[in-house]
Every structure is written in structure tokens, then in C-alpha cells.
C-alpha positions in Angstrom: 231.7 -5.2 -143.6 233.5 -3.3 -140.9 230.2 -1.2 -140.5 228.4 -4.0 -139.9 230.8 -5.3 -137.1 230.6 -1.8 -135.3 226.6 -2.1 -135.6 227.1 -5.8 -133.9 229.2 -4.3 -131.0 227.8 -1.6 -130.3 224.3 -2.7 -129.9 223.1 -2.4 -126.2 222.9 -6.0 -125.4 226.5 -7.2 -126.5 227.8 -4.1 -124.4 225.4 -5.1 -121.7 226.9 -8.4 -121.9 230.6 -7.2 -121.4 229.8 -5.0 -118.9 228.4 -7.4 -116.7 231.0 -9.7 -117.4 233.4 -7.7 -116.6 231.5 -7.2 -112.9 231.0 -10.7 -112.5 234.6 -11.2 -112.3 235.0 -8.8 -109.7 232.3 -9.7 -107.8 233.9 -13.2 -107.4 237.0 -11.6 -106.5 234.7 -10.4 -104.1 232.9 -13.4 -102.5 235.5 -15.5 -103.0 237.9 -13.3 -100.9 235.0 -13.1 -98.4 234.9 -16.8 -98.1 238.7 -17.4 -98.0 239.2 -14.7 -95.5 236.6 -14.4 -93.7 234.1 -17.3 -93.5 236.9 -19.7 -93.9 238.8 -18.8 -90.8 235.8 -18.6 -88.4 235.1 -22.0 -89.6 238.1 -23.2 -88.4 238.2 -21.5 -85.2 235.2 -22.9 -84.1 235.2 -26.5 -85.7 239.0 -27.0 -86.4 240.9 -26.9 -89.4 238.6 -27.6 -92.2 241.2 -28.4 -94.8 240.9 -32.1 -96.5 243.5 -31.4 -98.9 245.4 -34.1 -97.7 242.8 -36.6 -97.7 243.1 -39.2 -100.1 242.2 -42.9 -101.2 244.5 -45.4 -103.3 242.8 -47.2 -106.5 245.0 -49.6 -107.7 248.0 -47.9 -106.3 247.3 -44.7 -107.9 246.0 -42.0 -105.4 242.6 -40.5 -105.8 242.3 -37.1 -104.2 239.4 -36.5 -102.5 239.9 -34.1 -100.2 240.6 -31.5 -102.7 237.1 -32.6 -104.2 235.9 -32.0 -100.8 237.6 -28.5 -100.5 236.1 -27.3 -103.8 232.6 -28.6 -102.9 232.7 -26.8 -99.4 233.7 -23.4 -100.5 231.4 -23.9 -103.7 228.4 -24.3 -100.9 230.2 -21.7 -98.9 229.8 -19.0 -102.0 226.3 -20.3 -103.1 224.8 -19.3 -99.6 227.0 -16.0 -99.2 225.5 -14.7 -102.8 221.9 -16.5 -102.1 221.4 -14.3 -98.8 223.8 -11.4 -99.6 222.8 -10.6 -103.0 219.4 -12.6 -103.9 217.1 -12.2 -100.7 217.7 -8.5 -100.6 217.3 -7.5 -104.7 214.2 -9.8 -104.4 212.7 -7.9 -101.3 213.9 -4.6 -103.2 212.2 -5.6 -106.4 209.0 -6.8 -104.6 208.9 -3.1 -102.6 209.5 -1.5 -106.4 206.4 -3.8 -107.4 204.2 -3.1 -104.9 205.0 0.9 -105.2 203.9 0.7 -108.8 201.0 -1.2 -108.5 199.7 1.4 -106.0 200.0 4.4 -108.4 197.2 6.3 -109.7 194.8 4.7 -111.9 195.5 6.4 -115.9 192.4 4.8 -117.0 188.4 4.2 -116.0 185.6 1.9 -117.3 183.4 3.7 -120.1 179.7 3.7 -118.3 178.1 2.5 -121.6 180.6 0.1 -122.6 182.7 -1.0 -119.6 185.7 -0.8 -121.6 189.0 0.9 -120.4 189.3 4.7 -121.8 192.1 7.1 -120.2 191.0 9.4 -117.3 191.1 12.3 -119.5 188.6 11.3 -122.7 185.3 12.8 -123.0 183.8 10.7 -125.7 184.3 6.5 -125.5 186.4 5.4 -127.9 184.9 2.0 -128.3 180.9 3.1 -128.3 181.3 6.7 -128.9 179.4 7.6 -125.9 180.1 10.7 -124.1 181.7 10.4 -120.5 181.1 12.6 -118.1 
């Protein structure tokens, strides 16, 4: 049983899992300490004070607080756009420049002239027709 449970955690995905996990957490620390600090502030200094914490509407008496909605919903965008063109648009240019340098490599295979199929540079006989290749 215990065997087992060792096998479970330490397969490669489950500690793949925890590991990025584990960053994930700090990379909010991250952003969100980049939008609090940072973004936040310049906000402010050029548009005012953009806290609605205080803003609120009464139901029935009972107070409904939006502006802390509002908060939330700004900083969520806030974070969503800081991770969209700090983390997404660069990994996707860096993952389309990995494509495109392994598309370019050297060709491992050419066309059998018999046949037309696909046999590695290196054969001398076709594996499909059994023709020899020059």
C-alpha cells in the first residue's frame, strides 16, 4: 500500500503539478505586488485616487458594497493585462522563434525514386519497394 502511494507521488506529473503550484503562488506575489505598487499608484497620480472602497448603495436599508466589487474587478483587469503582455506575448513569440528554428533543420529523410515514399537519408535499399537508392 505505502508503495503504491510513493509510486503516485512520485510520478513526474503530480511533482510537476506541485512544483508549479508552488511557483504560481509566487508569481502572484509577484504581479500582484507589481499592480499594488506600482501600476496602482501611477494610476492615481494621473487620474486621482482610484479607490471605490467607499462606494456603496442601500437595499432595503442594508448597504450593498460596490465599490469593493469595483476595486476587485479593476485590479483583476489590472493583473490579466500585466500577465497577458508580460508573460503570454513574449513565451508565444519565443515559442513561435523555437518553431520556426526546428522546422528549418536538415531534412533526416528523402522520397524513394521508385516509390515516392519517405526512407531516411542514409538507406541504400527502399524499405517499402525494395529498390536500391542511389
Amino acid at each position: 500500500m505505502l508503495k503504491g502511494f510513493r509510486d503516485f507521488i512520485l510520478r513526474g506529473n503530480v511533482v510537476d503539478l506541485a512544483v508549479a503550484v508552488i511557483l504560481g503562488a509566487a508569481f502572484n506575489a509577484i504581479v500582484t505586488s507589481f499592480v499594488k505598487d506600482l501600476l496602482t499608484p501611477l494610476i492615481a497620480a494621473v487620474a486621482g485616487k482610484p479607490d471605490f472602497s467607499a462606494l456603496m448603495v442601500k437595499v432595503n436599508g442594508t448597504p450593498v458594497m460596490i465599490g469593493n466589487f469595483l476595486n476587485v474587478t479593476i485590479s483583476f483587469l489590472i493583473v490579466a493585462t500585466v500577465v497577458y503582455f508580460g508573460v503570454v506575448v513574449p513565451l508565444n513569440a519565443l515559442l513561435a522563434k523555437v518553431k520556426k528554428c526546428d522546422t528549418e533543420a536538415a531534412p533526416t529523410t528523402k522520397p524513394c525514386p521508385q516509390c515516392l515514399s519517405e526512407i531516411p537519408l542514409a538507406a541504400k535499399r527502399c524499405c517499402h519497394c525494395t529498390q536500391p537508392v542511389t
